[in-house]
C-alpha positions as CSV (number, residue, x, y, z in Angstrom):
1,X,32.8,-5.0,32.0
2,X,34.8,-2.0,32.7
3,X,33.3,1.6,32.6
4,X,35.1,2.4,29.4
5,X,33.8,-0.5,27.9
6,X,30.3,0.2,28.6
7,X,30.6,3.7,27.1
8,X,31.7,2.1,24.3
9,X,28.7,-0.3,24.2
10,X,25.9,2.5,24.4
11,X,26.1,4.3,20.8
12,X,26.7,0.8,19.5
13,X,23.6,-0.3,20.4
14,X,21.9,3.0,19.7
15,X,22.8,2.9,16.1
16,X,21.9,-0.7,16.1
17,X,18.4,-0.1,17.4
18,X,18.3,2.9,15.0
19,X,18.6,0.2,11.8
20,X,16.4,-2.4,13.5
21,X,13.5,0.3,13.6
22,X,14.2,1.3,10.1
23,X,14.3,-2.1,8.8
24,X,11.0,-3.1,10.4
25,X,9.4,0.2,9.2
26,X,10.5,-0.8,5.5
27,X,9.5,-3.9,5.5
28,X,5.8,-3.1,7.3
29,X,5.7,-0.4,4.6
30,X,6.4,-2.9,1.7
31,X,4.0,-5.6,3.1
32,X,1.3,-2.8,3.6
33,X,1.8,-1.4,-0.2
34,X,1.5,-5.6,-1.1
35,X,-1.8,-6.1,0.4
36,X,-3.2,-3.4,-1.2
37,X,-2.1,-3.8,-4.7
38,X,-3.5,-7.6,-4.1
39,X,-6.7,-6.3,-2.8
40,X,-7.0,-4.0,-5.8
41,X,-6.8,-6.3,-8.8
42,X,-9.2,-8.7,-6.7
43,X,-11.6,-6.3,-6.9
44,X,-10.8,-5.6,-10.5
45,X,-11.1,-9.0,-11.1
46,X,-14.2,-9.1,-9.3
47,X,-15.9,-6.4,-11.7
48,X,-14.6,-7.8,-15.1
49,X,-16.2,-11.2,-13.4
50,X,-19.8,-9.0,-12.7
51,X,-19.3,-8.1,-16.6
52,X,-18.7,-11.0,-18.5
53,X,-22.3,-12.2,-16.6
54,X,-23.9,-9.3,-17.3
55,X,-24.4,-8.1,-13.7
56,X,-23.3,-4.3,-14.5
57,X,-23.0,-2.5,-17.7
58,X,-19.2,-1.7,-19.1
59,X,-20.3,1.8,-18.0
60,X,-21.1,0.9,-14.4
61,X,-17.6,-1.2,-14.6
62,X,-15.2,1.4,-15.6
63,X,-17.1,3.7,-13.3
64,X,-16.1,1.2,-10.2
65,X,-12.4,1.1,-11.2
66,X,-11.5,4.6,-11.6
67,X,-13.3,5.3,-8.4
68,X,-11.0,7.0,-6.1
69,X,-8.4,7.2,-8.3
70,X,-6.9,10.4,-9.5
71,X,-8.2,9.8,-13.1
72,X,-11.3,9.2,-12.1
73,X,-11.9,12.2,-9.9
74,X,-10.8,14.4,-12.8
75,X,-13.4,12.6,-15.1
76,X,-16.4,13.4,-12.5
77,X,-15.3,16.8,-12.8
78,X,-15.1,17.2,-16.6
79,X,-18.5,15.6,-16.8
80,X,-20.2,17.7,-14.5
């Protein structure tokens, strides 16, 4: 390879690597946002199991599932 050639090469593959990173970054970002979502409504479907036995109340339930969410934060704060 000639020396013009080679300069040529250089922002070629800086651009490439540029979208390789990118695309990796989306797609750990979309399998991260997956796992949680999955993680979520197994643990809602967890609680509505712990219901339907009897375990916890309705009360305790809808307590569990709007913990750490925005809504639920507001509610504790009306409520206190």
């Amino acid at each position: 390879m000639s020396h013009d050639e080679l300069a040529l090469m250089i922002p070629i593959v800086a651009v490439g690597g540029a979208f390789l990173v990118a695309i990796v970054g989306i797609v750990a970002s979309a399998t991260s946002k997956t796992m949680q979502t999955k993680a979520r409504e197994e643990s809602r479907r967890e609680i509505a199991a712990y219901v339907a036995e009897g375990t916890i109340s309705p009360d305790e339930a809808t307590r569990l599932l709007n913990a750490g969410t925005r809504a639920g934060q507001v509610k504790q704060k009306m409520n206190a």
